[in-house]
C-alpha positions, 0 to 999 in steps of 0.5 A: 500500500505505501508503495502504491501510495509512494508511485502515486505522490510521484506521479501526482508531483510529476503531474503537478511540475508537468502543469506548472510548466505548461502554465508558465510556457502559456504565460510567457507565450501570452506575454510575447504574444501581447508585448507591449501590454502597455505605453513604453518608456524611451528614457533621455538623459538630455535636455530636449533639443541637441542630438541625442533627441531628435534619434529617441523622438524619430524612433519612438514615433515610428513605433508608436505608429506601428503598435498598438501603444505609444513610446514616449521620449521621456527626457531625464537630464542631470548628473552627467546623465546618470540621472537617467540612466539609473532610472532604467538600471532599476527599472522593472526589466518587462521591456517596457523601460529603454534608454537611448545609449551615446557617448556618455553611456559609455564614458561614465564608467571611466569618469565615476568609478561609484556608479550607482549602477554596472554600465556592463552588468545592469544593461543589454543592448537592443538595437543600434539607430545611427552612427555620428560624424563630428564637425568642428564648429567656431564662431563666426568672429574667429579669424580663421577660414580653415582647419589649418589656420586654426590649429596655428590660431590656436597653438598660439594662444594657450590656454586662452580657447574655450570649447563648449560640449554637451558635458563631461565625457560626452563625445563632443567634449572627448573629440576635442580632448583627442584634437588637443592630444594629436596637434598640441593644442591647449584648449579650456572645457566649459560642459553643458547640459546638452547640446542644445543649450550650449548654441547660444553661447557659441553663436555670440561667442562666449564660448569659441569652438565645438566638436558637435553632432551635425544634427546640432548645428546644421541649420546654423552652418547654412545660415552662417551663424556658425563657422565649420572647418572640418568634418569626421568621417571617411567620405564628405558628407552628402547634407554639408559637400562644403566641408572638408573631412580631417583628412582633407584638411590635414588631419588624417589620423583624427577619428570622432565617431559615435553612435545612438543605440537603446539599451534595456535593464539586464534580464528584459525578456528575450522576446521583448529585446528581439521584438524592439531590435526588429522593429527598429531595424525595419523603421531605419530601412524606411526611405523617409527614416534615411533621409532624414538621417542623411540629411542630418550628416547621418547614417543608419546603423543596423545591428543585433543585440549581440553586436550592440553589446560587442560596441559597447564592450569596444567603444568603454575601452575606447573611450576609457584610453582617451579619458587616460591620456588626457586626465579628464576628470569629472570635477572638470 
């Protein structure tokens, strides 16, 4: 009898283990099947306006168009933008939660060795948007026509140049930290909040020169507001024929590069991160999605989430060699 009894708690648990299985498979297809159940939040850890914007805000428009709730860019600046990049670290990882990832996501690490997060641990990448060209931007006043003249306007006069970036570590103050190191230049960082803001400044000239984002500065380049000089990238860009690259302009082993990705909290299901990198791969092959990159001295820039960990991986190391070289600082 308690062996009958034995074969039977044994089959009743197997049965039991069996369901529970089978329900949590059921509940994880309705999960996926329903994703997403609810509004999206596609954090910024930036002021509105600069570059970083106009990437969540192309993308989250897409997508709202394309499912049945909206995403919606939540901008979140401050703390060199770890502000917002901790709200998503502790995020409920359902995938309803995202960051958009640039340069200073991939900086910080170097710069605040107590984050209150793991850039490596607490993140996985999603879907990359676009990659970045830089342009070097003065003001109109500076008596310089070309990179040339400039390099020699400003070897001359050390320690007196400011340049503007969107804060430290960010890839517009970073670019500049490598001109310094490669020319032998000697130029002051003044950070802002953010692109956008600092525009202002450099257009009356209370700051005189910054490695920005075209997306940025385009309409003050065509309009004369501002004074460019040279272009990163291996080929002109198609918005800006006018302006030389590096290389044309004598500089041929300067590289400031970037990119706009999203990132999700560690442990997003699989399926939510493989649904969002689908879709915004499908949203850049849009022709208006290109056009609009392009026209932004942009370009689109497709990839698995597995080789949006790999970038991230790569440009930390990067950016951590430059952040070495020139003692950059946070207290900076």
């Amino acid at each position: 009898m308690r062996k009958k009894l034995k074969v039977i708690s044994k089959a009743w648990a197997r049965s039991l283990m069996a369901g529970a299985w089978m329900l949590a498979a059921g509940t994880v297809a309705a999960q996926q099947l329903n994703y997403p159940a609810r509004p999206i939040r596609f954090i910024v850890s930036y002021p509105p306006g600069g570059s970083t914007d106009p990437m969540a805000r192309l993308v989250a428009n897409k997508l709202t168009e394309r499912w049945p709730h909206t995403v919606v860019v939540d901008n979140r600046p401050g703390g060199n933008t770890i502000i917002g990049t901790e709200l998503v670290a502790k995020a409920p990882p359902d995938g309803h939660t995202i960051l958009l990832a640039s340069s200073a996501f991939l900086s910080t690490p170097s710069l605040f060795p107590k984050l209150p997060y793991n850039t490596l641990r607490d993140f996985t990448g999603v879907a990359t948007i676009a990659t970045s060209r830089f342009v070097l931007v003065v003001t109109p006043a500076m008596p310089v026509n070309n990179l040339q003249d400039f390099i020699a306007y400003a070897k001359s006069r050390p320690g007196q140049l400011s340049f503007a970036s969107s804060g430290i570590g960010a890839n517009t103050h970073l670019s500049a930290e490598q001109f310094n190191l490669m020319v032998g230049t000697k130029m002051n960082h003044i950070p802002y909040k953010g692109s956008g803001v600092l525009v202002t400044d450099l257009i009356s000239g209370r700051v005189d020169l910054s490695f920005q984002v075209p997306i940025t500065v385009i309409s003050y380049i065509t309009s004369g507001r501002m004074k460019p000089l040279a272009i990163s990238g291996n080929g002109r860009a198609p918005a800006l024929r006018d302006i030389p690259t590096f290389t044309e302009a004598g500089l041929p082993n300067f590289r400031a590069d970037g990119w706009f990705g999203i990132v999700a909290p560690s442990g997003t299901p699989r399926f939510a991160i493989e649904k969002l990198s689908k879709e915004v791969a499908a949203i850049l092959q849009l022709p208006e999605s290109r056009d609009y990159l392009i026209k932004q001295a942009s370009e689109p820039l497709v990839s698995t989430p597995e080789q949006v960990n790999a970038l991230i991986r790569e440009d930390i190391a990067r950016y951590a060699q430059i952040i070495k070289a020139a003692n950059v600082r946070a207290e900076q």
